[in-house]
C-alpha positions in Angstrom: -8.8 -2.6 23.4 -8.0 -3.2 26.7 -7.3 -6.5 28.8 -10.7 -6.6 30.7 -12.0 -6.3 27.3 -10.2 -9.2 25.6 -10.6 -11.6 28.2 -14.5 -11.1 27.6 -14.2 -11.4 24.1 -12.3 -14.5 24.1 -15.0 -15.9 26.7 -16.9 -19.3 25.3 -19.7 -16.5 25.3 -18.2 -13.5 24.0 -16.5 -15.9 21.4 -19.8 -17.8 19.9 -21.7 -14.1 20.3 -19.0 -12.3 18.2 -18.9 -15.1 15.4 -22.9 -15.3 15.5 -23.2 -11.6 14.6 -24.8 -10.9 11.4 -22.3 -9.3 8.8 -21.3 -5.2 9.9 -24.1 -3.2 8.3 -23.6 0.8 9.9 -27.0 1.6 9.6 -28.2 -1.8 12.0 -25.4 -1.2 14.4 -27.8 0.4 16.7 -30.8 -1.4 16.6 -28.3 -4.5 16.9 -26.7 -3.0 19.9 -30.4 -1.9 21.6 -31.7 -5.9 20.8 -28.3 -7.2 22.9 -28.9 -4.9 25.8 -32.7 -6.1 25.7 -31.4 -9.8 25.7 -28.8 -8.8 29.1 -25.7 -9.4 26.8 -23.1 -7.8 29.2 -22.7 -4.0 27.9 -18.6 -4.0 28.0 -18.8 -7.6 25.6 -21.7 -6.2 23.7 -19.7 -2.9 22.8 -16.5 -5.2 22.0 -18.1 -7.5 19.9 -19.8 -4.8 17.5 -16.2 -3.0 17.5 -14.6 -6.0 16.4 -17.5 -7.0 13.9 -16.8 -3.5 12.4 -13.1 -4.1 12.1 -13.9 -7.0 10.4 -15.5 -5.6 8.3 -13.1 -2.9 7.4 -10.3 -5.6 7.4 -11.7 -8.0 4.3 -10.2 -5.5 2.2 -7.1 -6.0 3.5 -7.1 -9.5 4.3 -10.1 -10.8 2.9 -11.7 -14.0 4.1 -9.1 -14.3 7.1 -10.2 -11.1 8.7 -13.9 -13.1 9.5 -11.3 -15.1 12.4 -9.4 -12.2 13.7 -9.4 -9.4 16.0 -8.2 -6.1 15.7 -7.1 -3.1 16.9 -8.2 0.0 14.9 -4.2 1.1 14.7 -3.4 -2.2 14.4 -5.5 -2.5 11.0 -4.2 0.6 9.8 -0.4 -0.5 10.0 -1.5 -3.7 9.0 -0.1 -5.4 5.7 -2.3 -6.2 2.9 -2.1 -10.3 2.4 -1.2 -10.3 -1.5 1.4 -8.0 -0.2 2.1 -9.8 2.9 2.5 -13.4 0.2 4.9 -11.4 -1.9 7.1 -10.7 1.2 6.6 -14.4 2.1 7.5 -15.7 -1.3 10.9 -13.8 -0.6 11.9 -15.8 2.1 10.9 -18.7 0.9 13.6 -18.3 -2.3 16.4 -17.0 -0.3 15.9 -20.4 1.6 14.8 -18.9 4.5 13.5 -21.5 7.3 12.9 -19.2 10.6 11.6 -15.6 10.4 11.7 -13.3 13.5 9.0 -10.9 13.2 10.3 -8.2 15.5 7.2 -6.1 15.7 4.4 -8.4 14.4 1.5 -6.5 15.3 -1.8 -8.1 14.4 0.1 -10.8 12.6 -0.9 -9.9 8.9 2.8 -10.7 8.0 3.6 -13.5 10.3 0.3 -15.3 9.1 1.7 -15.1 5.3 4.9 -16.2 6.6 3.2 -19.6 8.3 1.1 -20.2 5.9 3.9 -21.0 3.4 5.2 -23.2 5.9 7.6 -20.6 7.3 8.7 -21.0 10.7 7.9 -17.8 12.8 8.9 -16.2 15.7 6.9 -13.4 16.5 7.3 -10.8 18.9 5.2 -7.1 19.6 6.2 -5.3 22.7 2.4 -4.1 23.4 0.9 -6.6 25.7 -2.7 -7.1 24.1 -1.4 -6.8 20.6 0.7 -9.9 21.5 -2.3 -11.3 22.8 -4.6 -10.8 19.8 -1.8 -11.9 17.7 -2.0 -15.1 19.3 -5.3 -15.5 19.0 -5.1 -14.5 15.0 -2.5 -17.3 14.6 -3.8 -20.1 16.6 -4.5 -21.6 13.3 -0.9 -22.0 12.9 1.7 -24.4 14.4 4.2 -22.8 12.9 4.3 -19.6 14.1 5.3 -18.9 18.4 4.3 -15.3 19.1 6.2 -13.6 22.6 5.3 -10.3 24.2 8.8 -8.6 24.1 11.0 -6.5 22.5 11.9 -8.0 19.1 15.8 -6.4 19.3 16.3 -8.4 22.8 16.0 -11.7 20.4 19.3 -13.9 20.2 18.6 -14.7 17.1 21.4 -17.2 16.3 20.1 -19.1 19.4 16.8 -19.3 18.5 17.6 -20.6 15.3 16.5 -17.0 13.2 17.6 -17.1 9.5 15.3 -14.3 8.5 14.3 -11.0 10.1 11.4 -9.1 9.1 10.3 -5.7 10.7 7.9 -3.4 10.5 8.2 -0.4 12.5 5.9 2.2 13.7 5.6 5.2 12.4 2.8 7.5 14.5 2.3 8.1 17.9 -0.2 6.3 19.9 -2.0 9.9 19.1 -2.0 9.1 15.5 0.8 11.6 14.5 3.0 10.7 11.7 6.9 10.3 12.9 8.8 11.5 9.9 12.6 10.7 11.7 13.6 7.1 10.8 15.1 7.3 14.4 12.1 8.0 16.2 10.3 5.0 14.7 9.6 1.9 17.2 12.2 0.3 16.8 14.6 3.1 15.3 15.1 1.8 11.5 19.1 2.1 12.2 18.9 -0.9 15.1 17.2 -2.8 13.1 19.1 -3.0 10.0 22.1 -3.0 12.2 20.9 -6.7 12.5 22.4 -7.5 9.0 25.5 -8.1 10.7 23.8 -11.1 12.7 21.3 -12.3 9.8 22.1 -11.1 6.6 18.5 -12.0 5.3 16.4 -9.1 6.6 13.3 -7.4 5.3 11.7 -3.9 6.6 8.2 -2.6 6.1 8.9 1.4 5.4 6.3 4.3 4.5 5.9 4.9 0.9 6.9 8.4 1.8 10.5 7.5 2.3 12.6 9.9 0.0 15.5 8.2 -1.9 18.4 10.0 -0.2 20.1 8.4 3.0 18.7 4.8 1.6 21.3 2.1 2.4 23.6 1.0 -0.4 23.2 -2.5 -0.2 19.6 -2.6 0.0 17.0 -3.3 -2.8 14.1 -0.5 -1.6 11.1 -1.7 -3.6 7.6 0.3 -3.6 4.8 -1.7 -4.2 1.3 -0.5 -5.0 -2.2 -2.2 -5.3 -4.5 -1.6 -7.6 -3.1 1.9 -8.5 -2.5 2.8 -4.1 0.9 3.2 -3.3 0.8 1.0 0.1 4.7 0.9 1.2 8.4 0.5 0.2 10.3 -2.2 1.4 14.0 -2.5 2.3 15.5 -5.5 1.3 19.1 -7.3 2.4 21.4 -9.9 1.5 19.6 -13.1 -0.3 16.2 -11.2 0.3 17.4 -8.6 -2.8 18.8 -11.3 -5.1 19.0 -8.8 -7.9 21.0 -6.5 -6.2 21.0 -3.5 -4.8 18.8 -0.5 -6.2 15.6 1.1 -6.4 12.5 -1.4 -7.7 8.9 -0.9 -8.4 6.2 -3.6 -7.9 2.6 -3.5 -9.3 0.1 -6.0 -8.1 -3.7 -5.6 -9.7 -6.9 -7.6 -8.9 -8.0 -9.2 -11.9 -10.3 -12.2 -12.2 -10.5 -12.7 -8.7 -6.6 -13.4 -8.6 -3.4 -11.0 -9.1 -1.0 -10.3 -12.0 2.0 -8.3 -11.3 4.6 -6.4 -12.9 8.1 -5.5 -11.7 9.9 -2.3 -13.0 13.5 -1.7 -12.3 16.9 -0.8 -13.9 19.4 -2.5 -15.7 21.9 -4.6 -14.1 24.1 -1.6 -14.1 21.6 0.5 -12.7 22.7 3.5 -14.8 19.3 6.3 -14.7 18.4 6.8 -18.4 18.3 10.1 -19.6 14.6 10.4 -21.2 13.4 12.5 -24.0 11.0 15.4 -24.0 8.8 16.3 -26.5 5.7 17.9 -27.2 1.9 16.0 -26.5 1.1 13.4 -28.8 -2.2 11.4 -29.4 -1.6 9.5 -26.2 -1.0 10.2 -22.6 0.4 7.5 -19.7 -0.1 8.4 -16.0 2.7 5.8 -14.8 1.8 3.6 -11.8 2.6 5.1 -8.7 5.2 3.0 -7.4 7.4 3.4 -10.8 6.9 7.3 -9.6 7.8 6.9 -6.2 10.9 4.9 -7.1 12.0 6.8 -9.3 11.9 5.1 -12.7 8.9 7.2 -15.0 12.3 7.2 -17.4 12.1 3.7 -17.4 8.3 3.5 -18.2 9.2 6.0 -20.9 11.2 3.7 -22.4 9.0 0.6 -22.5 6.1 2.4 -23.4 8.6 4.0 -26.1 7.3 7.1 -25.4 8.9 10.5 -24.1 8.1 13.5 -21.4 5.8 16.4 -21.4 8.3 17.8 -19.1 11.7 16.8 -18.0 10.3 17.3 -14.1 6.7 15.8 -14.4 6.3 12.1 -14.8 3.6 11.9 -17.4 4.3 10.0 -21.3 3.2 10.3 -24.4 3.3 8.8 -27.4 2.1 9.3 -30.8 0.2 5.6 -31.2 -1.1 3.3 -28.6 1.5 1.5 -26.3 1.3 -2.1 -26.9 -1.1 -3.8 -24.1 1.0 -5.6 -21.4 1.6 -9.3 -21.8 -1.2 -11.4 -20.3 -1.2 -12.0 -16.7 0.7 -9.0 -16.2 0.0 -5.7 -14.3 0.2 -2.6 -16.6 2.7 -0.3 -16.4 1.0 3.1 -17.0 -2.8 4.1 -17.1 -3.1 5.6 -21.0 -5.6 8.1 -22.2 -6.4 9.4 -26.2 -5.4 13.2 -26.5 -8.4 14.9 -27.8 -7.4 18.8 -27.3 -4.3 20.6 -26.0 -3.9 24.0 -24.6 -1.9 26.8 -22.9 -3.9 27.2 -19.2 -6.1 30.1 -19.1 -9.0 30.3 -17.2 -11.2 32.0 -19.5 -10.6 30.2 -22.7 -10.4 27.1 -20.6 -14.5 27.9 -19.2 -15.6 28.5 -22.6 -14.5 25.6 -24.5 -16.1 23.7 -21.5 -19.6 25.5 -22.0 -19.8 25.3 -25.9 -19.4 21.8 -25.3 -22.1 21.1 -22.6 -19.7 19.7 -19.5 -21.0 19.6 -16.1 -19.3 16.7 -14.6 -15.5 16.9 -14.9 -12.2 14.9 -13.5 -9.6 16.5 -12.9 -5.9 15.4 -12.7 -3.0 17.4 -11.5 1.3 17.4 -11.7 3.1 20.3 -11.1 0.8 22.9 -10.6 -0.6 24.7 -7.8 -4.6 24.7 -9.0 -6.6 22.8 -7.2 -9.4 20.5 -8.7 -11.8 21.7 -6.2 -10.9 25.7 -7.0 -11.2 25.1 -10.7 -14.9 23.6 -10.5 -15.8 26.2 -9.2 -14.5 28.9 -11.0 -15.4 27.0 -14.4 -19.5 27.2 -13.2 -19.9 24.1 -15.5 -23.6 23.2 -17.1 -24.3 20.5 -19.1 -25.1 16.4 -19.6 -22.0 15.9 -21.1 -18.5 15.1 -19.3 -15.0 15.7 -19.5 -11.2 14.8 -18.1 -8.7 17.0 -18.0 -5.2 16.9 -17.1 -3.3 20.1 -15.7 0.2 20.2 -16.1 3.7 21.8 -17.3 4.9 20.9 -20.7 7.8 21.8 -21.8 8.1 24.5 -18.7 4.7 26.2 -19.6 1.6 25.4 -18.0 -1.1 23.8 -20.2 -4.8 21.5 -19.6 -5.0 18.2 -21.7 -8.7 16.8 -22.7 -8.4 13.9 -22.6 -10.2 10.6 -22.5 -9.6 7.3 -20.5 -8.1 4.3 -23.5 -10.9 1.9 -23.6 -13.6 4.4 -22.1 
């Protein structure tokens, strides 16, 4: 979006037209657009408007009812952060007695409205000129919260009275190109937890990609993941990591129109368990992937009292039923009942498949190179009846698992 663009938008006009649109259906968006042009709605404000009722759209999943009052940016909504997400990084502040947060690259404002609306005070700052301008607009709701265009690392943050930082740096181009180098991000991830010296109480937004080694020591690096999607990892100092330093996984479901969590990390000496291996039993547990990210499937092992299939793979099992998590808790692992197990081979593999009448399969995959799509289509399947299957190494030795999903 450009300036010209906004300033329509944000027009008494282009305002009451874009909040009188009927809710984003794809297949209208034409006729819609055609019955605007017929009524001499401008063509530049007619094209904005639909572009932001999409985004809309797109963004309830993110931010649910909020998104109906915002604008958008179509990079801006992918970087964007989820708002149970976005409460959970609030909620941080708020018990490390936090008063001021500097958001240093705020974006849209998903964060900085989570931040306000727990009464936060916020200082926001983007260095893109209409992103700081929609991000106005997204928190005029909000007293609380004072959004600048400028770079966030200019900040004198003991003068303005910051007792939190929060960041969440880009990571792809303005072409949409992933940036891989921590240093190349905007701003580099080193100059901004070089701020710890200043605040002590800082939070930053990283990839869920980031691999363990080179993580700072005295940061808690939490991944978080929503309803089973790995969304990010977190890097978390001083009284924002009030466990300590150390890898952490956080679950957050939808359940009941609300969210349950569960939190997964090590003991307070933060020593790695060493997990057993064993062969298949009469259950199976795919781990979340945040516990897999962060490195803790030994720890899920253990609380699901289960062992490995393979010291490298991060799948359980367990010869009865793990007990169900407590209520109003996220579970740990998603379980399935082990109905056949066998070494991989194509041939045996196609006819136990046919004898049984399976035409519809899922497929799951660790640690081997087939692919799902590959192995369809080499299996010619034919039938009503379907089938999961799990490919993977046990014990060093490639096998398939029929399985079936607990509760299915």
């Amino acid at each position: 979006m450009d300036v010209a663009s906004l300033s329509k938008l944000l027009s008494p006009e282009g305002w009451t037209l874009l909040n009188d649109l009927p809710p984003y259906e794809e297949s209208q968006a034409m006729a819609l657009a055609t019955r605007m042009r017929a009524e001499g709605v401008d063509p530049d404000l007619a094209a904005a408007a639909l572009t932001q009722s999409r985004l809309r759209a797109r963004a309830r999943a993110k931010l649910g009812p909020f998104a109906d009052g915002m604008l958008f940016t179509p990079d801006g909504l992918e970087q964007a952060t989820r708002l149970t997400v976005a409460a959970v990084h609030a909620r941080r502040y708020l018990a490390a007695e936090v008063h001021k947060v500097a958001d240093l690259t705020c974006g849209l404002g998903a964060d900085a409205l989570a931040f306000a609306g727990v009464g936060l005070q916020v200082l926001a700052t983007d260095v893109d000129e209409v992103t700081a301008a929609l991000a106005t607009v997204n928190l005029r709701a909000f007293p609380e919260a004072e959004v600048r265009h400028g770079d966030g690392l200019a900040l004198d943050l003991v003068a303005e009275g910051v007792d939190g930082v929060y960041a969440d740096p880009a990571r792809r181009t303005r072409g949409g190109r992933r940036v891989f180098d921590p240093s190349a991000w905007a701003p580099p991830l080193d100059a901004v937890w070089g701020l710890r010296d200043q605040v002590p109480a800082i939070g930053i937004k990283v990839g869920p990609g980031i691999g363990h080694q080179g993580l700072p020591e005295d940061a808690e690096t939490q991944w978080v993941s929503v309803d089973g999607d790995v969304v990010e990892a977190g890097l978390w100092f001083g009284p924002l990591a009030p466990d300590g330093p150390g890898r952490s996984a956080l679950i957050l479901r939808t359940e009941d129109g609300g969210t349950v969590s569960r939190l997964v990390r090590p003991g307070a000496e933060g020593v790695d368990l060493a997990p057993d291996v064993g062969a298949v039993g009469s259950y199976l547990y795919e781990p979340d992937g945040a516990v897999v990210r962060a490195g803790l499937v030994a720890h899920a092992a253990a609380e699901l009292d289960g062992r490995l299939v393979d010291r490298t793979i991060a799948y359980v099992t367990t010869d009865a039923p793990a007990a169900a998590p407590p209520p109003g808790t996220a579970p740990l692992a998603t379980g399935y009942r082990v109905l056949d197990v066998m070494p991989f081979n194509l041939k045996r593999l196609k006819a136990y498949l046919r004898e049984r009448g399976v035409g519809r399969l899922t497929v799951k995959k660790r640690g081997t190179a087939v692919t799902p799509e590959q192995l369809r289509a080499q299996l010619s399947l034919r039938g009503d009846a379907e089938a999961t299957l799990v490919l993977t190494r046990v014990a060093g030795r490639q096998h398939v698992l029929v399985v079936e999903p607990l509760g299915g």
